[in-house]
N, C-alpha and C positions, 0 to 999 in steps of 0.2 A: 428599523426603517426610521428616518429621518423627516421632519414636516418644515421646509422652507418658507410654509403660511404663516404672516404677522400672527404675531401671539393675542390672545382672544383680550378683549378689552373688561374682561369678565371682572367685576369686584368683591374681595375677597368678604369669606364671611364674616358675621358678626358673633357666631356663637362656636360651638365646639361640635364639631360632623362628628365627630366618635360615640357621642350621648344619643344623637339620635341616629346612627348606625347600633348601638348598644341597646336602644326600647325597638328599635325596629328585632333585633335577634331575642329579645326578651319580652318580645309581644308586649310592649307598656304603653301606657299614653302619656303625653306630655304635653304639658302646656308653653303655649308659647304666645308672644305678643307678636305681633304682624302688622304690618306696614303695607296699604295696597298700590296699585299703580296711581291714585289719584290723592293719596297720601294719606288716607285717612285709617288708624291706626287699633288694633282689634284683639282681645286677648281670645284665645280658644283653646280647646282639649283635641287633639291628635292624637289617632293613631299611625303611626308611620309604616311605611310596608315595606318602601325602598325606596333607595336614590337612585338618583337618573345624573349625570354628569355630558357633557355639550361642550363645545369650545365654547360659548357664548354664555352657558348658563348652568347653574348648578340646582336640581332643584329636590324636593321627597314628594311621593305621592303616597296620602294620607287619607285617612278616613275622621273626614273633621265634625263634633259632635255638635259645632255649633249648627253646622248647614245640613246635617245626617248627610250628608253624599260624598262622594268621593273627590278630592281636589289635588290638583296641583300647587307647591308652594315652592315661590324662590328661595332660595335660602337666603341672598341676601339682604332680602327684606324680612326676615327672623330677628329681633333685636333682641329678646329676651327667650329664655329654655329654659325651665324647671321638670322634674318627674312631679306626675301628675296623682293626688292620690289616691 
């Protein structure tokens, strides 16, 4: 099947989805630096559990150590990914 909808305005990522699809299967943490909607800019330790993909948006829901709860994270706003150790 075929989608005739304008193509999503979605901006590509910054870092490499295979690394954190690979600690997501490898139960790992990873740290990453973060950029929020008001711009202000964050390193943390993640654990990733899975992507989620959207016309509009790509994103992992994690288990982030800095806030212990559970978040959602755009990927686009991901500037930096390291294995966490």
């Amino acid at each position: 099947m075929h989608s005739f909808a304008p193509q999503p305005d979605r901006a590509p990522p910054q870092v490499d989805l295979a690394a954190i699809r690979e600690a997501c299967w490898q139960e790992q943490a990873i740290e990453i630096d973060y950029t929020d909607l008001n711009g202000a800019t964050s390193t943390r330790v993640i654990w990733p559990l899975g992507l989620s993909y959207s016309e509009r948006s790509l994103l992992v829901l994690a288990h982030c150590r800095l806030r212990m709860d559970f978040r959602m994270f755009h990927i686009n706003r991901i500037t930096a990914l390291r294995q966490s150790g």
